[in-house]
C-alpha positions as CSV (number, residue, x, y, z in Angstrom):
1,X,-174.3,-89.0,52.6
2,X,-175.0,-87.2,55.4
3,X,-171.5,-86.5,56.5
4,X,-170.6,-84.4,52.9
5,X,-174.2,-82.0,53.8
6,X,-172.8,-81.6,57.7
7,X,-168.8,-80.8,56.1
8,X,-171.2,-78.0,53.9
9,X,-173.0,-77.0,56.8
10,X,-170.0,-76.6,58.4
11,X,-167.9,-74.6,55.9
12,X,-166.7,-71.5,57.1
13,X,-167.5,-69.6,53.9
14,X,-171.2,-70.7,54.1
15,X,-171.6,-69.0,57.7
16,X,-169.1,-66.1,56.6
17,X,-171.6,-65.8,53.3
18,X,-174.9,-66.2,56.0
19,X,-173.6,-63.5,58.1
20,X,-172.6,-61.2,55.3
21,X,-176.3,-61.7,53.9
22,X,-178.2,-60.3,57.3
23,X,-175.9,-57.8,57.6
24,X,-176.5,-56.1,54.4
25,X,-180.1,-56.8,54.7
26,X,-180.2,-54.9,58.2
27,X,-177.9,-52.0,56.6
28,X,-180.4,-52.1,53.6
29,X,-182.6,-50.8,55.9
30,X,-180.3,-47.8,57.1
31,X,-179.3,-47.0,53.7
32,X,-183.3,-46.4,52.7
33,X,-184.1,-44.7,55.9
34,X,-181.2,-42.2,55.1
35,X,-182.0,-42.1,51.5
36,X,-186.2,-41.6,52.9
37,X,-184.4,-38.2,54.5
38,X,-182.5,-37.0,52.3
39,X,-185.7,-36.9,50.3
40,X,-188.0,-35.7,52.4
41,X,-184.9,-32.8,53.0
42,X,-185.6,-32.3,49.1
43,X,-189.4,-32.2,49.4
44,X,-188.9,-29.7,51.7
45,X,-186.8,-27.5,49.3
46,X,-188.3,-28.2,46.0
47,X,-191.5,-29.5,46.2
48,X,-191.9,-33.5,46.5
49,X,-190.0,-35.2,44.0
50,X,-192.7,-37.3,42.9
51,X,-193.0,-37.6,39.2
52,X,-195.6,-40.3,38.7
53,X,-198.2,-37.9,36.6
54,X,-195.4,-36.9,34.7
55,X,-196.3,-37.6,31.2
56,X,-195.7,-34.9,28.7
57,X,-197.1,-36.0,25.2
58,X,-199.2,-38.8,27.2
59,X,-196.0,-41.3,27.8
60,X,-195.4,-41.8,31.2
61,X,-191.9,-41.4,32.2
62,X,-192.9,-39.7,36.0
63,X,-192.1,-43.4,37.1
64,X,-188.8,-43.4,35.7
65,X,-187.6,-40.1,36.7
66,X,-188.8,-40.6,40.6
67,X,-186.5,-43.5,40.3
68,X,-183.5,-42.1,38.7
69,X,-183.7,-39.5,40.9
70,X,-183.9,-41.8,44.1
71,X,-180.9,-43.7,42.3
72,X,-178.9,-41.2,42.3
73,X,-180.0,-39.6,46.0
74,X,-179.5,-43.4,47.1
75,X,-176.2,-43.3,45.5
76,X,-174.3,-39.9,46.4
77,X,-175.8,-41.2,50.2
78,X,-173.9,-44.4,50.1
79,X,-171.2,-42.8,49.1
80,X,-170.9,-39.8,51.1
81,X,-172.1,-41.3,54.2
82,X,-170.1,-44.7,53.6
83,X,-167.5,-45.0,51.1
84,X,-166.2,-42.0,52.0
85,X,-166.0,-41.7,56.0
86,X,-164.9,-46.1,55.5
87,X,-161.6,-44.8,53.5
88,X,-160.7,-41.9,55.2
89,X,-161.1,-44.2,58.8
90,X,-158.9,-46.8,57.1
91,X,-156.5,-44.2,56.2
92,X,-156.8,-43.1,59.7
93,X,-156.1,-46.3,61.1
94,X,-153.3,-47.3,58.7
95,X,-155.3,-49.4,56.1
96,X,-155.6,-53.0,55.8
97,X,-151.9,-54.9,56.6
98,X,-149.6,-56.2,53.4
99,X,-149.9,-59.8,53.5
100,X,-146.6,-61.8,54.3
101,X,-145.3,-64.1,51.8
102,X,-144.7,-67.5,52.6
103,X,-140.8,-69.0,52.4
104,X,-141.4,-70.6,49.2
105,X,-143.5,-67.9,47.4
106,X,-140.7,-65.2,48.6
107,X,-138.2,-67.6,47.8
108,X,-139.7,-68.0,44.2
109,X,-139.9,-64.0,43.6
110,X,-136.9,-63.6,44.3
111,X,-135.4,-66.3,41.8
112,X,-138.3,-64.5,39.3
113,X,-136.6,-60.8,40.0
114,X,-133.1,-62.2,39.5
115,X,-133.9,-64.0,36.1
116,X,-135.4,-60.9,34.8
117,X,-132.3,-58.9,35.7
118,X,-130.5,-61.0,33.7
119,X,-129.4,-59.7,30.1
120,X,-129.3,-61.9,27.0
């Protein structure tokens, strides 16, 4: 009983998974800091882009438009700050490596590439 919960403790996925979880909480955090600046950058351009009285006819929709708009600031952040600079480092560095087939699997291709050669 308790051996199958200590083989699950145990399970390299589960502390892969646990790890992956606290690291995108922490850069959660970075992401709306950076997203809180870019903002305030905006604020200090335009005005602050808070639309919560917004409510032309008497429906609200200020709500909605402060958070499409920090969608999208959250979104052009993550990916000009992130996605971006990630790929062009990969590219950089020579990207991630092909992986090797094993004897059987390459053995097995190459039976597969020689049967479709073949003509009826």
């Amino acid at each position: 009983m308790l051996t199958g919960f200590k083989e699950f403790l145990m399970r390299g996925n589960l502390i892969e998974l646990a790890v992956a979880f606290v690291m995108a909480e922490a850069f959660g955090t970075v992401v709306k800091a950076t997203v809180t600046v870019v903002m305030d950058i905006v604020g200090k351009a335009g005005g602050t882009p808070d639309f919560s009285s917004f409510a032309p006819g008497g429906v609200h929709i200020g709500a909605l438009l402060t958070s499409v708009i920090s969608f999208i600031v959250l979104s052009a952040v993550v990916y000009f700050f992130i996605v971006m600079p990630y790929k062009t480092a990969i590219e950089r560095l020579g990207g991630p490596k092909e992986a090797t087939l094993s004897g059987d699997t390459a053995l097995l291709t190459e039976i597969r590439d020689l049967l479709a050669q073949r003509t009826p």
